[in-house]
C-alpha positions as CSV (number, residue, x, y, z in Angstrom):
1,X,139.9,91.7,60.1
2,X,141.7,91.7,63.5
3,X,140.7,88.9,65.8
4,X,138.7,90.3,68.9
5,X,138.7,88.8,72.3
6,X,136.4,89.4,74.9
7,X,134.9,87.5,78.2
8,X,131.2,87.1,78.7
9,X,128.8,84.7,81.1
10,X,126.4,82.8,80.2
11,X,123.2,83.3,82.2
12,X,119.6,82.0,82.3
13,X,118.9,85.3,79.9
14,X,121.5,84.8,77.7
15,X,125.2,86.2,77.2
16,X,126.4,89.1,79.9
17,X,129.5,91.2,78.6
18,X,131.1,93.0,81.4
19,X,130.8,96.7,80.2
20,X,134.2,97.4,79.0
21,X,133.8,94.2,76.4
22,X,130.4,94.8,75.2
23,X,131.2,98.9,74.5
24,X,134.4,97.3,72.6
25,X,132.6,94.3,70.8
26,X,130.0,97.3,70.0
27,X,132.1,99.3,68.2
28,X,134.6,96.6,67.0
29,X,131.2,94.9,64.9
30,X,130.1,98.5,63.6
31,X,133.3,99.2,62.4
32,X,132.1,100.0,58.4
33,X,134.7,97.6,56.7
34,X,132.9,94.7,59.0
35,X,129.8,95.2,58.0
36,X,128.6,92.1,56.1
37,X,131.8,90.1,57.0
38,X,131.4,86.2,58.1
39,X,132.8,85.7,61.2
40,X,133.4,82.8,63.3
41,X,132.3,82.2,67.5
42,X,134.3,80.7,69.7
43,X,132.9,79.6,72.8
44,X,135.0,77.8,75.6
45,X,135.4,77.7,79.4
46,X,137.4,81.0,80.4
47,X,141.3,80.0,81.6
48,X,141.3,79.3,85.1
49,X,141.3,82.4,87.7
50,X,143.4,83.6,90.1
51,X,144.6,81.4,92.9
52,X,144.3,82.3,96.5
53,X,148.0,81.7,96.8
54,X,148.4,84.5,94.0
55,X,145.7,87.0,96.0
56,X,147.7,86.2,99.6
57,X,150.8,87.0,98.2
58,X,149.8,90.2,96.5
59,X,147.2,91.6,99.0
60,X,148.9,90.0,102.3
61,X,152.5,91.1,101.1
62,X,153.5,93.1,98.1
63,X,150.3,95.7,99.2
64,X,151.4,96.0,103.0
65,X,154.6,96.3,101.8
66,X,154.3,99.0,99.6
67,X,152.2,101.0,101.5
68,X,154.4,100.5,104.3
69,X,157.9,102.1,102.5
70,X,155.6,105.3,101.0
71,X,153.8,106.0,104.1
72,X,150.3,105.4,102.9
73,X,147.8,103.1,105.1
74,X,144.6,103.0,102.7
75,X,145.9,99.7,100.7
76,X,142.8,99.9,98.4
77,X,144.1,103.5,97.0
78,X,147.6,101.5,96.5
79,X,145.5,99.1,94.9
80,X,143.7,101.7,92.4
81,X,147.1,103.2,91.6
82,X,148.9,99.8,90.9
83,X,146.1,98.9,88.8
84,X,146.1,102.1,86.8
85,X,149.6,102.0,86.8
86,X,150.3,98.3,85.0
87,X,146.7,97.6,84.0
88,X,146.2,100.7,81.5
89,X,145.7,99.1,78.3
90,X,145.0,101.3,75.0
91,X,141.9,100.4,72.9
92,X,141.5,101.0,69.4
93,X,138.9,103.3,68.0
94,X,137.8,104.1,65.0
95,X,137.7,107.7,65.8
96,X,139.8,108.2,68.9
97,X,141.7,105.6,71.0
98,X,140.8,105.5,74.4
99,X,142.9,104.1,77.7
100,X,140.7,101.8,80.1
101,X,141.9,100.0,83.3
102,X,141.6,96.7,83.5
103,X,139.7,95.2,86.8
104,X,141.6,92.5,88.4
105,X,138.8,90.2,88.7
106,X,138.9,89.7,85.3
107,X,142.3,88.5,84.7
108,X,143.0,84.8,84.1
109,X,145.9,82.8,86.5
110,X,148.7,83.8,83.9
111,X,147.6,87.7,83.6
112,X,147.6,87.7,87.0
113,X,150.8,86.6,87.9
114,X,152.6,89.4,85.2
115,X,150.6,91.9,87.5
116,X,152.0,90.7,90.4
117,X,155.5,90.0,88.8
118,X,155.5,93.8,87.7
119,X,154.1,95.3,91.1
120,X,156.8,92.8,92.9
121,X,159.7,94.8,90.5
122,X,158.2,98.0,91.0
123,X,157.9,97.2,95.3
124,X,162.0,97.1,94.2
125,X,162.0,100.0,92.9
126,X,160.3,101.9,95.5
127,X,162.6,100.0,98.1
128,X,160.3,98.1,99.7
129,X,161.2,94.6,101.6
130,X,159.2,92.8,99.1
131,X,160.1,89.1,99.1
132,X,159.9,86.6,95.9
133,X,156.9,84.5,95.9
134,X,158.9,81.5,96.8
135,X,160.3,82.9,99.8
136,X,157.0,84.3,101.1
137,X,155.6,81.1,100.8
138,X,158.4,79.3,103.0
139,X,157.9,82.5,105.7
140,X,161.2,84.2,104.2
């Protein structure tokens, strides 16, 4: 059996699954060859989120930056197409696979920064004045 990964929250009712992990978990655990399988439950404290330092960077300069060189003023459509872009991930099915986007509130401090490494490159590509982290920090 593969090991499966998925985030939840514990509330006052019980355990929440964001939609995207409970349709996976779903299927994943009705999967015929799991049927009567012992599994084991990990629970511990989600890795730390994004920092504020990471959203600045990426929504103060990459996103302005980008929209900027391509001539496109809604940053939250840049946003949607960045995400589909380098957040497309491929999920397993035991029928069909299927493609789902990733929401960015969901990634952890080190997922985050590969986004924003990738859309960085990719403001490169496009020829965009996109500055390093480091640098943006200082004020270039």
């Amino acid at each position: 059996m593969k090991t499966l990964k998925v985030s939840a929250t514990i509330t006052d009712l019980g355990i929440e699954y964001p939609k995207p992990d409970a349709r996976i978990l779903d299927k994943f655990l009705s999967l015929p060859n799991h049927i009567g399988q012992e599994i084991n439950v990990i629970i511990q404290p989600r890795d730390k989120c994004k920092t504020p330092n990471q959203l600045g960077y990426y929504w103060g300069h990459l996103i302005p930056e980008i929209c900027k060189t391509i001539g496109e003023n809604n940053e939250e459509y840049i946003h949607y197409c960045l995400k589909q872009k380098f957040l497309t991930k491929f999920q397993p099915d035991a029928r069909i696979g299927k493609y789902y986007v990733r929401d960015l509130s969901r990634l952890n401090r080190a997922e985050t920064s590969e986004f924003i490494n990738k859309v960085y490159h990719y403001g490169i590509e496009l020829g965009a004045d996109v500055h390093p982290a480091d640098n943006w920090w200082k004020g270039y």
